[in-house]
N, CA, C and O atoms as a GROMACS GRO file, in nm:
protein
  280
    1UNK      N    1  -9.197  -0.563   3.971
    1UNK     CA    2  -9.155  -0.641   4.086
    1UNK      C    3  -9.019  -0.702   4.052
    1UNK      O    4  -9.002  -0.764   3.947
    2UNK      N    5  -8.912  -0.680   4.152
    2UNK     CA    6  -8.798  -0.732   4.112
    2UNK      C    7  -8.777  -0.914   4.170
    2UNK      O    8  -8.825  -0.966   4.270
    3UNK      N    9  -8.696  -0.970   4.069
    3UNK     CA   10  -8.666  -1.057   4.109
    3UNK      C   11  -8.651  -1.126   4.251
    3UNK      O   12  -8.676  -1.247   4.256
    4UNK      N   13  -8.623  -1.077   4.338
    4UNK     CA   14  -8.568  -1.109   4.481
    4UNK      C   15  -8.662  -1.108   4.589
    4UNK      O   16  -8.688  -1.181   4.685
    5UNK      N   17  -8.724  -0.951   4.516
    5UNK     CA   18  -8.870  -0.933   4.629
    5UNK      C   19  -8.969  -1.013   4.650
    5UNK      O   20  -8.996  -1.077   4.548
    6UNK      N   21  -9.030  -1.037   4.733
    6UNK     CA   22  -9.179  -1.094   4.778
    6UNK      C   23  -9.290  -1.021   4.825
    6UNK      O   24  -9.316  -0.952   4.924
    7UNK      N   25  -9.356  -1.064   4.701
    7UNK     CA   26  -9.485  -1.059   4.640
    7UNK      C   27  -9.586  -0.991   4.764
    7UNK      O   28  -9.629  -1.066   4.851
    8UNK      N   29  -9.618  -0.855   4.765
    8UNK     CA   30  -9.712  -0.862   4.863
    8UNK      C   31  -9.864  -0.905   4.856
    8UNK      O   32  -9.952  -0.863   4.781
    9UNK      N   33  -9.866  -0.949   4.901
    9UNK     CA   34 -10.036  -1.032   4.873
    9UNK      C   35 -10.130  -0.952   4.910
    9UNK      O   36 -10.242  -1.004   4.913
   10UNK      N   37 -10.121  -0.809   4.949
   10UNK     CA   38 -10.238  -0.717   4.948
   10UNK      C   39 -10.261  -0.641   4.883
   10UNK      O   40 -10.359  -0.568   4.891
   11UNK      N   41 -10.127  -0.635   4.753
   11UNK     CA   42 -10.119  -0.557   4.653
   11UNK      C   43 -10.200  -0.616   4.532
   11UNK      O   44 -10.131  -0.681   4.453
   12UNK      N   45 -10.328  -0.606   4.503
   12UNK     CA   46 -10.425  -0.690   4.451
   12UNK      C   47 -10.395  -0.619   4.299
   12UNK      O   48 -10.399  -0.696   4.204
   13UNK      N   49 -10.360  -0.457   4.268
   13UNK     CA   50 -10.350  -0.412   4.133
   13UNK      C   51 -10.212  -0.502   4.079
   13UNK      O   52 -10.232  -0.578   3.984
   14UNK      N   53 -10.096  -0.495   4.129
   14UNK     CA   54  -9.976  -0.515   4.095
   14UNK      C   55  -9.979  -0.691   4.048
   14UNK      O   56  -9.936  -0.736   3.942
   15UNK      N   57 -10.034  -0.759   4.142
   15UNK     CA   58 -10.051  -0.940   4.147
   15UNK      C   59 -10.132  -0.917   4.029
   15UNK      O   60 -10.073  -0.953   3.927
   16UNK      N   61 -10.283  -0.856   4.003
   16UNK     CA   62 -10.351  -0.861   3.888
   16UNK      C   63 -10.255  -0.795   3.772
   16UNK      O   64 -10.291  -0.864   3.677
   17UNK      N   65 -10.182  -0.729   3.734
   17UNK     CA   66 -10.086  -0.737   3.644
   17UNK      C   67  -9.998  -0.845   3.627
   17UNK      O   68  -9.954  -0.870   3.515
   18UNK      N   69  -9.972  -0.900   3.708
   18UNK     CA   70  -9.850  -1.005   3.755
   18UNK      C   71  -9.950  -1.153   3.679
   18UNK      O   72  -9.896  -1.246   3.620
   19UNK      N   73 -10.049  -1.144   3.692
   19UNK     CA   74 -10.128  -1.268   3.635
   19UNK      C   75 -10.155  -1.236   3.489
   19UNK      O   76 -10.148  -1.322   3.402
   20UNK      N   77 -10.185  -1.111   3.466
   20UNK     CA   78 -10.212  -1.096   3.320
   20UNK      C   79 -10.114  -1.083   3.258
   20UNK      O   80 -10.143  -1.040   3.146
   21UNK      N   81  -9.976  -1.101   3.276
   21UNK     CA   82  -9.848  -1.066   3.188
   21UNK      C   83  -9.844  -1.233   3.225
   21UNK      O   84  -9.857  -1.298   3.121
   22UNK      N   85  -9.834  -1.290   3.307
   22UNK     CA   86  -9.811  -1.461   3.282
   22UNK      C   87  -9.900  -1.538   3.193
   22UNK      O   88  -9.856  -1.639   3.137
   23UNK      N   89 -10.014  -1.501   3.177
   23UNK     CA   90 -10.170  -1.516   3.110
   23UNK      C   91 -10.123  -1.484   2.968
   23UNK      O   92 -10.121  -1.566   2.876
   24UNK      N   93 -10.093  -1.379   2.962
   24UNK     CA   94 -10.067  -1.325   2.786
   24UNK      C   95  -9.911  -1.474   2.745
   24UNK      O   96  -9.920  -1.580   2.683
   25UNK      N   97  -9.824  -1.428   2.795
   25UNK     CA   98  -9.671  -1.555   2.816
   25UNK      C   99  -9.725  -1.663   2.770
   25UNK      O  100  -9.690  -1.726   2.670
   26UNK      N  101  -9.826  -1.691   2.859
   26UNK     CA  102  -9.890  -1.820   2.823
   26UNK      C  103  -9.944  -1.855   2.683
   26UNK      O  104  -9.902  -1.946   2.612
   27UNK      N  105 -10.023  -1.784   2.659
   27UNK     CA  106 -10.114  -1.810   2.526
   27UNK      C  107 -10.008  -1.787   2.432
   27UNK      O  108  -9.998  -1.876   2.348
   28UNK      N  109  -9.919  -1.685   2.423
   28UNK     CA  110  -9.819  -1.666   2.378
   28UNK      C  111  -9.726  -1.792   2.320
   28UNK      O  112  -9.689  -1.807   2.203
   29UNK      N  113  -9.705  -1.862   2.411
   29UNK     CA  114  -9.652  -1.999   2.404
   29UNK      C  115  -9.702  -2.075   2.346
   29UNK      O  116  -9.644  -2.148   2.265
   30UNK      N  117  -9.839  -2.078   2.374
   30UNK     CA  118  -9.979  -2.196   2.301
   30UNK      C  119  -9.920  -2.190   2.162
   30UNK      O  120  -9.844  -2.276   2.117
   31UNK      N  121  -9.973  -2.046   2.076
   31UNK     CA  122  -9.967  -2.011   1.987
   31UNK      C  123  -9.800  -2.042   1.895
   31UNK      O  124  -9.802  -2.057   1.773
   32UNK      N  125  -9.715  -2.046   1.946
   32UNK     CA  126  -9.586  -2.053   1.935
   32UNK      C  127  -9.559  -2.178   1.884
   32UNK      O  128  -9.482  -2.198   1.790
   33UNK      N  129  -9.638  -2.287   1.964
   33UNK     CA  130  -9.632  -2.376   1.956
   33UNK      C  131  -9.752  -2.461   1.818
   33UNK      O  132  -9.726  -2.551   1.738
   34UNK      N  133  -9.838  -2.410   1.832
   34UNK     CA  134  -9.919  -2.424   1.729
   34UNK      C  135  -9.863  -2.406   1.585
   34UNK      O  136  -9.864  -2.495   1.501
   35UNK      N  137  -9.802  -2.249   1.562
   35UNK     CA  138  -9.749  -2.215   1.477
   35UNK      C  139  -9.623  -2.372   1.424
   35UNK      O  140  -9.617  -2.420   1.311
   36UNK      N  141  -9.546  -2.414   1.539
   36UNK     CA  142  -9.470  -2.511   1.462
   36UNK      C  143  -9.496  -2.585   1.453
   36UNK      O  144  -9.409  -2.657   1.404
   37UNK      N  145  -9.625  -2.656   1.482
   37UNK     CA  146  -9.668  -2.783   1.465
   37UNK      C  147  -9.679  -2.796   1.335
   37UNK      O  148  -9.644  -2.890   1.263
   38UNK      N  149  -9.747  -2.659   1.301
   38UNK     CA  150  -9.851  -2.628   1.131
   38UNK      C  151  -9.732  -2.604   1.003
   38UNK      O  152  -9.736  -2.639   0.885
   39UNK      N  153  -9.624  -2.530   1.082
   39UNK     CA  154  -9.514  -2.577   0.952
   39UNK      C  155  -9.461  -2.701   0.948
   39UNK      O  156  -9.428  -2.748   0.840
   40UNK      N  157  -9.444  -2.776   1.076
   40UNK     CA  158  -9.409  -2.938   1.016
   40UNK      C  159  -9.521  -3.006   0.994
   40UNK      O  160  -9.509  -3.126   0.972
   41UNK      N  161  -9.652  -2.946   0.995
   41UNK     CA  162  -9.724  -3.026   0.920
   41UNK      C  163  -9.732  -3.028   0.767
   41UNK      O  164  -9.742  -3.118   0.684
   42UNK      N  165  -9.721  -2.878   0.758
   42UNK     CA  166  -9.718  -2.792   0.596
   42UNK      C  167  -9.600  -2.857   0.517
   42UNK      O  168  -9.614  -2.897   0.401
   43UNK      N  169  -9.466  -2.865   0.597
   43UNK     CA  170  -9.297  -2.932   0.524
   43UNK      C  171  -9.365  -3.109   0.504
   43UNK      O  172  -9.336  -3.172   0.402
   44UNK      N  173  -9.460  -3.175   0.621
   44UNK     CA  174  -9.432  -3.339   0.574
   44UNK      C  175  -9.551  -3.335   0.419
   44UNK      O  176  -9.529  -3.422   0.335
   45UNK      N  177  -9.644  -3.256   0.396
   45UNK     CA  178  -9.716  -3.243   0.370
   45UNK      C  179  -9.651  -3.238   0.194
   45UNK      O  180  -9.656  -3.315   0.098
   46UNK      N  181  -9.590  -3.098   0.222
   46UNK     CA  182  -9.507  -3.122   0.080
   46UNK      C  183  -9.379  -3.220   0.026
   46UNK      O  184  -9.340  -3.236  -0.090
   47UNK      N  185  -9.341  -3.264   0.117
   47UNK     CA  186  -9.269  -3.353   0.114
   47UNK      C  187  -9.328  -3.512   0.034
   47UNK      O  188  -9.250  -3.577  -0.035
   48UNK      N  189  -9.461  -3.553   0.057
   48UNK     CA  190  -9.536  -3.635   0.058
   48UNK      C  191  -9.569  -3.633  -0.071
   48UNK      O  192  -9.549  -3.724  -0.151
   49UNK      N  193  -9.624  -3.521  -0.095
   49UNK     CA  194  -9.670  -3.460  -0.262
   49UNK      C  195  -9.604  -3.458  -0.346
   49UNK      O  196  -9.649  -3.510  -0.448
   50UNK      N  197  -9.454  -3.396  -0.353
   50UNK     CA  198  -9.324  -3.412  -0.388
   50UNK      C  199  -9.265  -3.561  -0.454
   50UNK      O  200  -9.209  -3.578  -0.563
   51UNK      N  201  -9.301  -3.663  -0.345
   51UNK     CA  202  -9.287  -3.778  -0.364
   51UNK      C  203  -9.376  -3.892  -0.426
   51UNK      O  204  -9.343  -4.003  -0.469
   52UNK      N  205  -9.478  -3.841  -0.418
   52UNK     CA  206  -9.595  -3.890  -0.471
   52UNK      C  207  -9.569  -3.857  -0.624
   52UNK      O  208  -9.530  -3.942  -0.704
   53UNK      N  209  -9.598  -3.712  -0.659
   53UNK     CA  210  -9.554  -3.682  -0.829
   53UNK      C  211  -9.483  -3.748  -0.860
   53UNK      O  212  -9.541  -3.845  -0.908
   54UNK      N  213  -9.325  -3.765  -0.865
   54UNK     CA  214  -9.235  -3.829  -0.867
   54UNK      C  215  -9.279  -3.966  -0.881
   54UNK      O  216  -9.308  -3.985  -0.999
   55UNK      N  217  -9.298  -4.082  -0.801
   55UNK     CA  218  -9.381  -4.196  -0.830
   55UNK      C  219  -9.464  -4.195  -0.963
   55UNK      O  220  -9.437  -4.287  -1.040
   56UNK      N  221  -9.546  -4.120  -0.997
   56UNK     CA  222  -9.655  -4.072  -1.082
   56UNK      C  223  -9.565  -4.024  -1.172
   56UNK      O  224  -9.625  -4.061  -1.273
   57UNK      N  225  -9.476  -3.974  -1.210
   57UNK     CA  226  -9.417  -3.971  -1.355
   57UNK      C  227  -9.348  -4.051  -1.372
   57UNK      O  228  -9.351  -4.089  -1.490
   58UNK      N  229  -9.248  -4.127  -1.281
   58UNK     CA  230  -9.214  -4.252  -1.291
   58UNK      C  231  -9.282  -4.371  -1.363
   58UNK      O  232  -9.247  -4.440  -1.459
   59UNK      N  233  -9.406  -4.371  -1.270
   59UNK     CA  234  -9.516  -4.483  -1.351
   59UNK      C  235  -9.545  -4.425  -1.490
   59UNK      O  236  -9.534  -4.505  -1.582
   60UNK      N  237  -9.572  -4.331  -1.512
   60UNK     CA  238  -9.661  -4.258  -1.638
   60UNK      C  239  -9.527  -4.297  -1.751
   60UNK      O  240  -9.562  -4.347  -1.858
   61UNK      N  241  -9.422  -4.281  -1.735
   61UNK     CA  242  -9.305  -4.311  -1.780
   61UNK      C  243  -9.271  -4.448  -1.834
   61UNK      O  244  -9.266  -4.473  -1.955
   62UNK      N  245  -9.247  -4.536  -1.734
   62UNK     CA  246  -9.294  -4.701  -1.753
   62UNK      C  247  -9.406  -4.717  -1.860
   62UNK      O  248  -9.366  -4.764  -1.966
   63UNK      N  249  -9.514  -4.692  -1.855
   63UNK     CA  250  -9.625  -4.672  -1.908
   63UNK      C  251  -9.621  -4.677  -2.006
   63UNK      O  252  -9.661  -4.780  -2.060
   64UNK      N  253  -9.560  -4.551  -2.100
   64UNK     CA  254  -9.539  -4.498  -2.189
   64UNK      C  255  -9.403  -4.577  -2.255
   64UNK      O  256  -9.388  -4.597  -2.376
   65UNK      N  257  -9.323  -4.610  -2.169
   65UNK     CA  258  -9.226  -4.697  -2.243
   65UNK      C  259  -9.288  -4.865  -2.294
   65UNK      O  260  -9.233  -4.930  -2.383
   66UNK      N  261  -9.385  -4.903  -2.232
   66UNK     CA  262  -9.404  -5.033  -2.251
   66UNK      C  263  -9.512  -5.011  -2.371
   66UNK      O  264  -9.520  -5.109  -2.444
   67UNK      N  265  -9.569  -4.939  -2.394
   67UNK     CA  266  -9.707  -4.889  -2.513
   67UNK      C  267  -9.579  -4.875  -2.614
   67UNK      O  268  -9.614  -4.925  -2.720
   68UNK      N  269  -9.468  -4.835  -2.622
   68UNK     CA  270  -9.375  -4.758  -2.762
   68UNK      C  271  -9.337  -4.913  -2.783
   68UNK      O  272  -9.362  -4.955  -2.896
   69UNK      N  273  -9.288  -4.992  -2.706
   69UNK     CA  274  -9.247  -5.117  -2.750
   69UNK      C  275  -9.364  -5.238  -2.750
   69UNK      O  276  -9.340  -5.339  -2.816
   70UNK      N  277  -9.485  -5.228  -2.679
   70UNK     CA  278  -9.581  -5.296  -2.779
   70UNK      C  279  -9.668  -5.327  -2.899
   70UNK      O  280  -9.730  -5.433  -2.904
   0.00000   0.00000   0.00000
């Protein structure tokens, strides 16, 4: 169906294609969208961990410096 034309509404095969190619688009999108949620969940995720270690050898560090001089 081209752009310009209108839709005949008795053409029940062509409209039922016309819904299942918007239908697939759709989920299409869902999924699209899902997908980037789950890598910025996956990036804050390591980011967090990243920062956390860091803290944690920091302290372990401190730690270890205050035991050599007590």
């Amino acid at each position: 169906m081209t752009p310009t034309a209108c839709p005949d509404p008795h053409d029940f095969a062509g409209n039922r294609r016309h819904a299942e190619h918007l239908r697939q688009e759709s989920t299409d999108d869902v999924w699209r969208g899902a997908d980037a949620a789950l890598a910025r969940v996956c990036l804050d995720a390591r980011a967090r961990l990243a920062r956390s270690t860091q803290r944690l050898q920091a302290r372990l560090q401190m730690h270890r410096q205050r035991s050599a001089h007590a």
